[in-house]
mmCIF file of the N, C-alpha and C atoms, coordinates in Angstrom:
data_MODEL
# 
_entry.id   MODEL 
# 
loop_
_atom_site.group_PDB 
_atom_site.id 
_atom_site.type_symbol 
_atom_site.label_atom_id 
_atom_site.label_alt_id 
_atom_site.label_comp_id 
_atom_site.label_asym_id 
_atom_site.label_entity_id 
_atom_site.label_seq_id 
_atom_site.pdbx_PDB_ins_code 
_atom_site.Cartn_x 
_atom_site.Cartn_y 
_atom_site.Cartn_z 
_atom_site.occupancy 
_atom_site.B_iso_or_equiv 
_atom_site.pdbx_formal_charge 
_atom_site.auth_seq_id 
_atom_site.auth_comp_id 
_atom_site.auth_asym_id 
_atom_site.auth_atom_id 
_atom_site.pdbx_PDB_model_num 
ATOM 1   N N  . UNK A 1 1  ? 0.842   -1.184 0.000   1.00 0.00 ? 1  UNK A N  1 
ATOM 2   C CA . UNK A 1 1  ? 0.000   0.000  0.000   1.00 0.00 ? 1  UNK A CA 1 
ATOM 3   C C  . UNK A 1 1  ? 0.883   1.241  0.000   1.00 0.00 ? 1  UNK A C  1 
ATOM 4   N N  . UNK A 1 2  ? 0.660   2.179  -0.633  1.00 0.00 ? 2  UNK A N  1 
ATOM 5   C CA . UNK A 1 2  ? 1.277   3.382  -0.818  1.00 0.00 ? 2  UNK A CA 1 
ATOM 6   C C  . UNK A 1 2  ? 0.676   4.624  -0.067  1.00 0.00 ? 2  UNK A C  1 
ATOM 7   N N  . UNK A 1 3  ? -0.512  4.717  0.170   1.00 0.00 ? 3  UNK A N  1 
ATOM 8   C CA . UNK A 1 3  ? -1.267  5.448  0.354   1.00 0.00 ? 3  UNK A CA 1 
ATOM 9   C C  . UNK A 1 3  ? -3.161  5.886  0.464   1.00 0.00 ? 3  UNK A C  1 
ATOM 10  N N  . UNK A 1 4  ? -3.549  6.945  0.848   1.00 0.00 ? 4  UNK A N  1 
ATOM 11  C CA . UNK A 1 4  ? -4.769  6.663  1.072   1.00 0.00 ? 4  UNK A CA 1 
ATOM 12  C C  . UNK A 1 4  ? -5.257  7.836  0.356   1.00 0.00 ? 4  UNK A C  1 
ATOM 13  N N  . UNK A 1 5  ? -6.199  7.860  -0.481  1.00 0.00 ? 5  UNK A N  1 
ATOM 14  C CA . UNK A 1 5  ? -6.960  8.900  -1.547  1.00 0.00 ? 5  UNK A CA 1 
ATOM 15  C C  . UNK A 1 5  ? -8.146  9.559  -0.683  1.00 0.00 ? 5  UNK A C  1 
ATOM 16  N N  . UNK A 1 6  ? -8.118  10.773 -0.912  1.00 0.00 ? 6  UNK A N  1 
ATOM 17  C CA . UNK A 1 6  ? -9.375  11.907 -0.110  1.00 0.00 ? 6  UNK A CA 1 
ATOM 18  C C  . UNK A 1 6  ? -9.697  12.263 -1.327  1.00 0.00 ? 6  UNK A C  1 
ATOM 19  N N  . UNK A 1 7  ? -10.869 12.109 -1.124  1.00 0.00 ? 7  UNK A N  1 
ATOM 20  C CA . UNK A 1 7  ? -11.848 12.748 -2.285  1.00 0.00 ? 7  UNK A CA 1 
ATOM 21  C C  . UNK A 1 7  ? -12.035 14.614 -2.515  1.00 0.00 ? 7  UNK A C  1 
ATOM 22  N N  . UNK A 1 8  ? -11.776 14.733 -1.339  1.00 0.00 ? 8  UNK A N  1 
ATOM 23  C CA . UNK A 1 8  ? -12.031 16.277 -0.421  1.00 0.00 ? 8  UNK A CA 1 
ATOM 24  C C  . UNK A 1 8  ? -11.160 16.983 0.653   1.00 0.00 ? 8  UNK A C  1 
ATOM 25  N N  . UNK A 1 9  ? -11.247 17.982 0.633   1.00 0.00 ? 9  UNK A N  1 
ATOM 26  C CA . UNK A 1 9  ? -10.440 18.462 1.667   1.00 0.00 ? 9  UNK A CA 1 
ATOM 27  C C  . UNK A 1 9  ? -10.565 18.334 2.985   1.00 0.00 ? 9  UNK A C  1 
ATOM 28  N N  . UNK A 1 10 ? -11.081 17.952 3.459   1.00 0.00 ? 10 UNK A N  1 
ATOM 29  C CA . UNK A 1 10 ? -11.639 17.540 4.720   1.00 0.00 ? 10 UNK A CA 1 
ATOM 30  C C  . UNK A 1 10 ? -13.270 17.069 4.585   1.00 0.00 ? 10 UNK A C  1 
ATOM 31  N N  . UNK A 1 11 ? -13.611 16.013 6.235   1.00 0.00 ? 11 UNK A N  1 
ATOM 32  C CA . UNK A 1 11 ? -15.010 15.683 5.779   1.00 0.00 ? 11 UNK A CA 1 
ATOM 33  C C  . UNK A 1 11 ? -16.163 16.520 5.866   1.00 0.00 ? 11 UNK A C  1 
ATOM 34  N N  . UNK A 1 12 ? -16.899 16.208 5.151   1.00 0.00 ? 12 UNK A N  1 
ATOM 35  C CA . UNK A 1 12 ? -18.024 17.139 5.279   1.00 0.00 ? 12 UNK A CA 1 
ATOM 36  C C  . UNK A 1 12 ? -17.853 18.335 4.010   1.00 0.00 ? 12 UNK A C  1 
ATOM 37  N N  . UNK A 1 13 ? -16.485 18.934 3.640   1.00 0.00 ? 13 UNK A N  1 
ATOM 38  C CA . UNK A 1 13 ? -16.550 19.806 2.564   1.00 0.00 ? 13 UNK A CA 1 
ATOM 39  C C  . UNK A 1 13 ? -16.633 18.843 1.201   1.00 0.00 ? 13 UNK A C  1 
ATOM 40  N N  . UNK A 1 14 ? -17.286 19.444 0.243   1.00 0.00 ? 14 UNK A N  1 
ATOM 41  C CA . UNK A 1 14 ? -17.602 19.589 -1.052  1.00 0.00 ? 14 UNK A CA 1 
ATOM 42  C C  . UNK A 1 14 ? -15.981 18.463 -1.804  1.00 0.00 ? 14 UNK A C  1 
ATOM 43  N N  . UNK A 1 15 ? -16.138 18.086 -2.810  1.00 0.00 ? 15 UNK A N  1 
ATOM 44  C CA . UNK A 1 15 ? -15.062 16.929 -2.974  1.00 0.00 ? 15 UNK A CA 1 
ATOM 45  C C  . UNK A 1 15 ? -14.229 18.204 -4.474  1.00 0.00 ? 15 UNK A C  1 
ATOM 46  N N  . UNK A 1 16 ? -13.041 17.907 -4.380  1.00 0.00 ? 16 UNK A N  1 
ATOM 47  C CA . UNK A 1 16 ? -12.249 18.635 -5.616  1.00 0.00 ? 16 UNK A CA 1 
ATOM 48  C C  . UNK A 1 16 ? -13.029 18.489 -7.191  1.00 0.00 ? 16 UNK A C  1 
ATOM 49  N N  . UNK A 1 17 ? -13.383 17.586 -7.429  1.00 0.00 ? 17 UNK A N  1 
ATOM 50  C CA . UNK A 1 17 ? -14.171 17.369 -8.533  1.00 0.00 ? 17 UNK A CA 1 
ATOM 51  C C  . UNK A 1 17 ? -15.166 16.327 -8.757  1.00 0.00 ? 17 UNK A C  1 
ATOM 52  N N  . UNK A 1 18 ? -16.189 16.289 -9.301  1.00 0.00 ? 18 UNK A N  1 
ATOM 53  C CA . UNK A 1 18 ? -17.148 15.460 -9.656  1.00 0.00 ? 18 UNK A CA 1 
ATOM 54  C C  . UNK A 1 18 ? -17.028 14.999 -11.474 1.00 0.00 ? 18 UNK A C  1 
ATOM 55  N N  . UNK A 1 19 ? -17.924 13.618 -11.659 1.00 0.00 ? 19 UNK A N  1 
ATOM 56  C CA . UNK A 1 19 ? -17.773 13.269 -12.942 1.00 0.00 ? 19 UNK A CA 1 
ATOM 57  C C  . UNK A 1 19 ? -18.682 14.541 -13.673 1.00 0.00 ? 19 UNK A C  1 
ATOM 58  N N  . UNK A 1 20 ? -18.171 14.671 -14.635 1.00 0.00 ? 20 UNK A N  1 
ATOM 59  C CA . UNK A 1 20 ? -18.780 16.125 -15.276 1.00 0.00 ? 20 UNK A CA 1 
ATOM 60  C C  . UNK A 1 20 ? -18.230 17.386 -15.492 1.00 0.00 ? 20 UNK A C  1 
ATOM 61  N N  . UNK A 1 21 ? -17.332 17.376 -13.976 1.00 0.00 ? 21 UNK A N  1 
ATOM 62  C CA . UNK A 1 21 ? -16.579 18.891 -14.123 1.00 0.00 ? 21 UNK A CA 1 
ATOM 63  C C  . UNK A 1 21 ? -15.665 18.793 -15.332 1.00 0.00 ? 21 UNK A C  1 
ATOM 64  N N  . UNK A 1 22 ? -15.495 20.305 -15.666 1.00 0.00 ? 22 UNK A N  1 
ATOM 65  C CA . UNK A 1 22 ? -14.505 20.576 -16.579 1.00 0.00 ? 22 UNK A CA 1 
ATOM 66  C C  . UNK A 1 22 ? -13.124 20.611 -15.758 1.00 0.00 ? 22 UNK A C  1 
ATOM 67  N N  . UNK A 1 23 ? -11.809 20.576 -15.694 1.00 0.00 ? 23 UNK A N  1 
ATOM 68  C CA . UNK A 1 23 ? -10.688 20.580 -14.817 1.00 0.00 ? 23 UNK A CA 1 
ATOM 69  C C  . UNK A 1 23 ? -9.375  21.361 -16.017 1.00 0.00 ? 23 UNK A C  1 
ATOM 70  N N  . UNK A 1 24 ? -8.853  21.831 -15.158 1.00 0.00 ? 24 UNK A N  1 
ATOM 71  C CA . UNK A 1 24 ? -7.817  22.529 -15.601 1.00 0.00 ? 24 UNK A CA 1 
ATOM 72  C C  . UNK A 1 24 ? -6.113  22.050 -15.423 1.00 0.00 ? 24 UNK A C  1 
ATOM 73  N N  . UNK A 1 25 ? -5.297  22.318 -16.364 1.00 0.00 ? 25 UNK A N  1 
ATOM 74  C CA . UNK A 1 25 ? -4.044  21.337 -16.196 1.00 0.00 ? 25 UNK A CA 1 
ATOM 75  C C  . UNK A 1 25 ? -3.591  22.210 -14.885 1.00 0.00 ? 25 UNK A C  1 
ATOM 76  N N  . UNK A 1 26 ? -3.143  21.139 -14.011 1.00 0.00 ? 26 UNK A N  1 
ATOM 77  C CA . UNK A 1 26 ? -2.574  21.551 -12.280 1.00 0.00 ? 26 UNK A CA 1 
ATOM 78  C C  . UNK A 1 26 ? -3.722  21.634 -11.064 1.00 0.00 ? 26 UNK A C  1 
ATOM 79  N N  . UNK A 1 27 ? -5.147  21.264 -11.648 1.00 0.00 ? 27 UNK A N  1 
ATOM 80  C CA . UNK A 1 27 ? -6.227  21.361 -10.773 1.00 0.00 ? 27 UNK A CA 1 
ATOM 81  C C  . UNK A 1 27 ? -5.648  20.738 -9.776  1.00 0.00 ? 27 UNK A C  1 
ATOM 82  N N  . UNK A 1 28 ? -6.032  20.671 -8.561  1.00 0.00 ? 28 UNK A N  1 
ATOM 83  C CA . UNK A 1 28 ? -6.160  19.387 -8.019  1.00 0.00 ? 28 UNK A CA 1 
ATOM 84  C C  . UNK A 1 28 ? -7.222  18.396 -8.199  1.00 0.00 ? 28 UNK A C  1 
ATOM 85  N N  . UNK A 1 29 ? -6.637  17.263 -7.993  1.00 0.00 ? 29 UNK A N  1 
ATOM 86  C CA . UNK A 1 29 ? -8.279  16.196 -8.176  1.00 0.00 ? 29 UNK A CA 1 
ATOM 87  C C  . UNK A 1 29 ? -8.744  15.648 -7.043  1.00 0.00 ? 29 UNK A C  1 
ATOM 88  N N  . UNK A 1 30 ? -7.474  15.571 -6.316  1.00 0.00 ? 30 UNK A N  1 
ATOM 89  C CA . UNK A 1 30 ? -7.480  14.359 -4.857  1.00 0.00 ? 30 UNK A CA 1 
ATOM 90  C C  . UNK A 1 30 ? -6.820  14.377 -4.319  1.00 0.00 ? 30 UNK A C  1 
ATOM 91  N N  . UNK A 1 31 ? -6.238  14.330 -2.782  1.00 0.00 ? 31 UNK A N  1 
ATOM 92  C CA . UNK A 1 31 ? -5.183  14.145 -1.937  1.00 0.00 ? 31 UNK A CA 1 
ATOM 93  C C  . UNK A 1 31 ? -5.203  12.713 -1.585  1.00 0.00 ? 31 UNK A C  1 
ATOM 94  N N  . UNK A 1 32 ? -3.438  12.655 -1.538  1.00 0.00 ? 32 UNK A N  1 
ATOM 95  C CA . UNK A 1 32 ? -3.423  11.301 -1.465  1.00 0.00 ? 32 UNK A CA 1 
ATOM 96  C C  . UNK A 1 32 ? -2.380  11.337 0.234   1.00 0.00 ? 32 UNK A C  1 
ATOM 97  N N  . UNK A 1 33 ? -2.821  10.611 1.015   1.00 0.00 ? 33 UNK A N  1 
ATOM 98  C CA . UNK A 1 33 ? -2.326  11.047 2.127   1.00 0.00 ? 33 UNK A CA 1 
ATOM 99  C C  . UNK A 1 33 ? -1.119  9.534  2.155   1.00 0.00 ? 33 UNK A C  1 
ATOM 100 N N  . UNK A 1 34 ? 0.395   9.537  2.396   1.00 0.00 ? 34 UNK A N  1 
ATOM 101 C CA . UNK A 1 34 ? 1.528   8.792  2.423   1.00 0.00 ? 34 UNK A CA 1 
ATOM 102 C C  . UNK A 1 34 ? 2.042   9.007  3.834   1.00 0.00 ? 34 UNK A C  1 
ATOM 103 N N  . UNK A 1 35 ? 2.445   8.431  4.984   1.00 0.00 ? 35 UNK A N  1 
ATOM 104 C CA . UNK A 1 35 ? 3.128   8.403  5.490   1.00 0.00 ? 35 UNK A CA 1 
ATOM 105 C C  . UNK A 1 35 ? 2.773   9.688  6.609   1.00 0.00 ? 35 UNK A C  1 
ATOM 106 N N  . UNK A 1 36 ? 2.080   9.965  6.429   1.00 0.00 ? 36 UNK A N  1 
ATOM 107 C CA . UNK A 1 36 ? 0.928   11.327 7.429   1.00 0.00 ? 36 UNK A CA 1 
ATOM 108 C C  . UNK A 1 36 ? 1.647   12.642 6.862   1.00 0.00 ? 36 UNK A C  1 
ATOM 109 N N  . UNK A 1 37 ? 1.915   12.508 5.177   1.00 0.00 ? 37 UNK A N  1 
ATOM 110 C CA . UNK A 1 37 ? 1.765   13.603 4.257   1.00 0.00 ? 37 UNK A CA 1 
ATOM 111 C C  . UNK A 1 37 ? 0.489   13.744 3.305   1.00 0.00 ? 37 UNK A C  1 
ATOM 112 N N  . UNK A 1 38 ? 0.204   14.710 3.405   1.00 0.00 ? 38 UNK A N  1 
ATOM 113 C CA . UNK A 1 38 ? -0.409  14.966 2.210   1.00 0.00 ? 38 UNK A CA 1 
ATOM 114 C C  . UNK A 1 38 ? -0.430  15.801 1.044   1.00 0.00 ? 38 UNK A C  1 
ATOM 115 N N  . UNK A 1 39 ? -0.556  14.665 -0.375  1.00 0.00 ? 39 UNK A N  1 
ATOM 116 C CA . UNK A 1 39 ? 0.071   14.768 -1.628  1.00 0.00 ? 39 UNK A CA 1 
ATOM 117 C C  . UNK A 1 39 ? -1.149  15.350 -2.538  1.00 0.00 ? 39 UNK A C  1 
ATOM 118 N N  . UNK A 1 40 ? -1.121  16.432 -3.042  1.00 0.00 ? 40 UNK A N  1 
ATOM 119 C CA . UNK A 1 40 ? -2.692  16.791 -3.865  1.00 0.00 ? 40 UNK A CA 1 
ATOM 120 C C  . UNK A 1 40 ? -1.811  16.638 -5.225  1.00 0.00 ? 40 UNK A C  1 
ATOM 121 N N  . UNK A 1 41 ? -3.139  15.560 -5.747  1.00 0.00 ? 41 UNK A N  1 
ATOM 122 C CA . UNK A 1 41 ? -2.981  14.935 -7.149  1.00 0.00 ? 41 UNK A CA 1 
ATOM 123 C C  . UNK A 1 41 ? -3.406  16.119 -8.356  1.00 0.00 ? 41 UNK A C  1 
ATOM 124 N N  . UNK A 1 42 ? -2.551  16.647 -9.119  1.00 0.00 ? 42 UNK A N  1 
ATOM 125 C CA . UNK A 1 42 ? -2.940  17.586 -9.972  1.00 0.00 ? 42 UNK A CA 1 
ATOM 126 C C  . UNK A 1 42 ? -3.444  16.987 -11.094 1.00 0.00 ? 42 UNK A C  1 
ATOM 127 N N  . UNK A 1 43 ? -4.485  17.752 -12.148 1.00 0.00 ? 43 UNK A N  1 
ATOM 128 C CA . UNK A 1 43 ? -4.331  17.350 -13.390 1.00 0.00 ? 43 UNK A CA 1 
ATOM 129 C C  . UNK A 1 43 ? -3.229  17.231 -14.609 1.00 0.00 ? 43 UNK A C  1 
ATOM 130 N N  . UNK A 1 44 ? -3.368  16.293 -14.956 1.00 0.00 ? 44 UNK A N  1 
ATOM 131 C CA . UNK A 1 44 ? -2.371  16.477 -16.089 1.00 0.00 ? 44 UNK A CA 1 
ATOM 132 C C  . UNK A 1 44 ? -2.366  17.284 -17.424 1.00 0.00 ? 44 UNK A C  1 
ATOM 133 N N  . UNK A 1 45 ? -3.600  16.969 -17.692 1.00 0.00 ? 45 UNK A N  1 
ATOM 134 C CA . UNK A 1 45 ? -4.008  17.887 -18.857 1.00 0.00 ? 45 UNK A CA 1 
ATOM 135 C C  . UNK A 1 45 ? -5.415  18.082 -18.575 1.00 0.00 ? 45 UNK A C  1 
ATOM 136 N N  . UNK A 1 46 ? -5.981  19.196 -19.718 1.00 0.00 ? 46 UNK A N  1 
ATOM 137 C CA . UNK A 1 46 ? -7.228  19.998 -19.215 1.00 0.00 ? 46 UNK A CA 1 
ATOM 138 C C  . UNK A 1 46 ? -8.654  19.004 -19.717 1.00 0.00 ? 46 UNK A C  1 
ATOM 139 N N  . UNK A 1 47 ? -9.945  19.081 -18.938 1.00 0.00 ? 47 UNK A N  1 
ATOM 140 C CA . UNK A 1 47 ? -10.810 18.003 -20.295 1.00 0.00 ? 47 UNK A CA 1 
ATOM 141 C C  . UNK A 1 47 ? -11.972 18.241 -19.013 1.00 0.00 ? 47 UNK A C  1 
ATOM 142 N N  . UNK A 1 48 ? -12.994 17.341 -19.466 1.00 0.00 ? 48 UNK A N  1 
ATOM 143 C CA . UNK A 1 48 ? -14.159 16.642 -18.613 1.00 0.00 ? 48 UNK A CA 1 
ATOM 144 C C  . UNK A 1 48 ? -13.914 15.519 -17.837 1.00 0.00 ? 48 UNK A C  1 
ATOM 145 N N  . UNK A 1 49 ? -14.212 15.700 -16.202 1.00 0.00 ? 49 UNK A N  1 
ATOM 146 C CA . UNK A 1 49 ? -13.953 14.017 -15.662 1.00 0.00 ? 49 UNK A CA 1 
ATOM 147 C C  . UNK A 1 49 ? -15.009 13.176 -15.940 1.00 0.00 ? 49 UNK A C  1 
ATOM 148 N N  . UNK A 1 50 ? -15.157 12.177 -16.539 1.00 0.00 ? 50 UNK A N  1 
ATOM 149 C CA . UNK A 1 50 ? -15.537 11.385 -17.276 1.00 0.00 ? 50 UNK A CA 1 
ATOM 150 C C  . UNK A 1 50 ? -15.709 10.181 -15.658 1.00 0.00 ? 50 UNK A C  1 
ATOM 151 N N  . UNK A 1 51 ? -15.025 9.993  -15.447 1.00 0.00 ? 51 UNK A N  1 
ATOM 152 C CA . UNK A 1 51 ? -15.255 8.527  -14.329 1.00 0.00 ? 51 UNK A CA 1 
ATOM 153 C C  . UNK A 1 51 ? -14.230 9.262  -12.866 1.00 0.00 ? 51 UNK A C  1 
ATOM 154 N N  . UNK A 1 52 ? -14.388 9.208  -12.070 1.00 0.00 ? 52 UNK A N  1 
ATOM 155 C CA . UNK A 1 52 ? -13.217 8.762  -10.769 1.00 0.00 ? 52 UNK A CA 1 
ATOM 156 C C  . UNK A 1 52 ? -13.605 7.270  -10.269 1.00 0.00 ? 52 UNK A C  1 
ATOM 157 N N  . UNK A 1 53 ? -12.259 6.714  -10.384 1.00 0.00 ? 53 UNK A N  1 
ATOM 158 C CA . UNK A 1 53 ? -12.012 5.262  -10.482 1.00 0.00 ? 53 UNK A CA 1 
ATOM 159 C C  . UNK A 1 53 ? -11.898 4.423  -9.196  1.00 0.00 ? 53 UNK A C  1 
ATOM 160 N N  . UNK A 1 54 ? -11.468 5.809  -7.856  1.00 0.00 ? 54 UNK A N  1 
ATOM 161 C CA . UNK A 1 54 ? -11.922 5.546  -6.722  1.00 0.00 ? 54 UNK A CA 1 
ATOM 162 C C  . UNK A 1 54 ? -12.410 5.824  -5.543  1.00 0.00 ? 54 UNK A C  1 
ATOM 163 N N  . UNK A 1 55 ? -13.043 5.841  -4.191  1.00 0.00 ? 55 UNK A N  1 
ATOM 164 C CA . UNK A 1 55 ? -13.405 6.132  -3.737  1.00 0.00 ? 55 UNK A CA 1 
ATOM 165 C C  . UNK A 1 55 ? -12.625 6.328  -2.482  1.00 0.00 ? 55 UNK A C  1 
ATOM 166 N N  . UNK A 1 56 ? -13.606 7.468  -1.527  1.00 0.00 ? 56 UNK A N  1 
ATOM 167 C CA . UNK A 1 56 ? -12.412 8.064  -0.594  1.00 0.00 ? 56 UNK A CA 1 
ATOM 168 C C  . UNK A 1 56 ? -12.267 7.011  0.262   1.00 0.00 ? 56 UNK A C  1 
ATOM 169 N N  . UNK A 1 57 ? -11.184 7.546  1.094   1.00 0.00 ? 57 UNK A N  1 
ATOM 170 C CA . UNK A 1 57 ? -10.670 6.505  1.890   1.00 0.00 ? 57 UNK A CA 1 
ATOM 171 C C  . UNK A 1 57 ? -10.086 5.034  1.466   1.00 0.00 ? 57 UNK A C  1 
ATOM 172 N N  . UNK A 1 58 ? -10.090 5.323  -0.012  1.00 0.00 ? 58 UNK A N  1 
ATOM 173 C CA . UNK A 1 58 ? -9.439  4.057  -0.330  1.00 0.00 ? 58 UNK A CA 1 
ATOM 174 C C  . UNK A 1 58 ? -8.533  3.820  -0.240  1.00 0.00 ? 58 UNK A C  1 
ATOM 175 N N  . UNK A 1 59 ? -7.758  2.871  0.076   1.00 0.00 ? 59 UNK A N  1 
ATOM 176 C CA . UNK A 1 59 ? -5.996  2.501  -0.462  1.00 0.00 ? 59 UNK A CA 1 
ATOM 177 C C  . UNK A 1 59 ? -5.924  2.384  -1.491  1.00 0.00 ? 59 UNK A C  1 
ATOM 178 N N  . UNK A 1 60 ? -4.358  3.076  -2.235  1.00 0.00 ? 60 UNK A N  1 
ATOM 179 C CA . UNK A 1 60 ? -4.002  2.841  -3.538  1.00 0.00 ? 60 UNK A CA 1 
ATOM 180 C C  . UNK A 1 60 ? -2.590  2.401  -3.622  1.00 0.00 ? 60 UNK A C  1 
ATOM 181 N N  . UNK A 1 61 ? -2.093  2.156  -4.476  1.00 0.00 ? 61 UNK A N  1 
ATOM 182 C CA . UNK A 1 61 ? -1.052  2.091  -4.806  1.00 0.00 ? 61 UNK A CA 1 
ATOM 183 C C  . UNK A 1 61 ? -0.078  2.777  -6.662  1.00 0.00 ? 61 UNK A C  1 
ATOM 184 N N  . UNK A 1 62 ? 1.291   2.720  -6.487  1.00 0.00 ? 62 UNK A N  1 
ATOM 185 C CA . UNK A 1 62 ? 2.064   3.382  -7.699  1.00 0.00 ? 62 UNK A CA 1 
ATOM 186 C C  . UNK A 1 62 ? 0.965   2.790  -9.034  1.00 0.00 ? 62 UNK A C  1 
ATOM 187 N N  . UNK A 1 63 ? 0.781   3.464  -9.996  1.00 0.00 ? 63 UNK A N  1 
ATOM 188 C CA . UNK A 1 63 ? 0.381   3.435  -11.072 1.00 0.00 ? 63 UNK A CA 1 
ATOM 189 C C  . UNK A 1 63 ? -1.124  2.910  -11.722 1.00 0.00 ? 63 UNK A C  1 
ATOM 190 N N  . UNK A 1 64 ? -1.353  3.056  -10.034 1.00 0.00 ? 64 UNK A N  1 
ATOM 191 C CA . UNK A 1 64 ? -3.017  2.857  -10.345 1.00 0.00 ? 64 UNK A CA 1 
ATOM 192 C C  . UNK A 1 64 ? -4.119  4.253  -10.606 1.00 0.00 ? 64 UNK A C  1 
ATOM 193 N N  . UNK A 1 65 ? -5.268  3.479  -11.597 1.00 0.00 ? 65 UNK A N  1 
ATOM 194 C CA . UNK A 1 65 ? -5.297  5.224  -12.256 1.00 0.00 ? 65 UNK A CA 1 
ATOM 195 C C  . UNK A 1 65 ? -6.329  5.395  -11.405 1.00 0.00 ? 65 UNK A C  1 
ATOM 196 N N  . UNK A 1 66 ? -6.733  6.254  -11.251 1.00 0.00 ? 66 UNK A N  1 
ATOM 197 C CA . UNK A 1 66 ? -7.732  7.288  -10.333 1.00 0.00 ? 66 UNK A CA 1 
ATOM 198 C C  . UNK A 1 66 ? -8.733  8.076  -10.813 1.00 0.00 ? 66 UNK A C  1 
ATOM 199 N N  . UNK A 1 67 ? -8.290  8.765  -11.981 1.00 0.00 ? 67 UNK A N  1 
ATOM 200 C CA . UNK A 1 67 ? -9.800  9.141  -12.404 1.00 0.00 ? 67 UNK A CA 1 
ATOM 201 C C  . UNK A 1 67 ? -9.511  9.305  -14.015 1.00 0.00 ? 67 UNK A C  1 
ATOM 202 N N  . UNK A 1 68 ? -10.159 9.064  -14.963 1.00 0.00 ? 68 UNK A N  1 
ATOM 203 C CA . UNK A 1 68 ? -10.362 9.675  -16.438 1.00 0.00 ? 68 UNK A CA 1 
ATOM 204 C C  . UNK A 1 68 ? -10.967 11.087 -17.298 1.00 0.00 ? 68 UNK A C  1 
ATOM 205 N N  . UNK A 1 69 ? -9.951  11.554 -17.438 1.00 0.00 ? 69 UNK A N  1 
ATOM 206 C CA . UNK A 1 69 ? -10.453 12.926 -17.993 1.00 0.00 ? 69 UNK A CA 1 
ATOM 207 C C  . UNK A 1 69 ? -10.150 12.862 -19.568 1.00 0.00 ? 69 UNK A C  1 
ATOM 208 N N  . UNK A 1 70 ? -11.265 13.096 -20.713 1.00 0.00 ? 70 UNK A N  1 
ATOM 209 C CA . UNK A 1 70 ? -11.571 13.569 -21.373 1.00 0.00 ? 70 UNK A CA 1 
ATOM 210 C C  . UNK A 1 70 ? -10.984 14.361 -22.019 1.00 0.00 ? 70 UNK A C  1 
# 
């Protein structure tokens, strides 16, 4: 395990993006919390999120994808 994915900035607030939003290259999408850091996942390039692949509090690991943008 590498780490743990937040959907949001804390609980209860509003989540970085939903399927639908438009996103911008460097958005953030998700924090990924390592080692009691936390890592905010930027976009790579600009588009529609189309799917997020996982849910909060999940464990992830290196090269697993997380969400699809358009």
């Amino acid at each position: 395990m590498v780490g743990t994915v937040y959907l949001q900035a804390q609980p209860g607030s509003p989540p970085f993006v939903q399927v639908g939003d438009s996103v911008a290259v460097g958005q953030t999408l998700m924090i990924i919390e390592a080692m009691k850091t936390m890592n905010p996942v930027p976009a790579t390039k600009a588009g529609k999120v189309v799917e997020i692949l996982v849910d909060d509090a999940q464990p992830v690991e290196f090269g697993e994808p997380l969400v699809i943008i358009e």
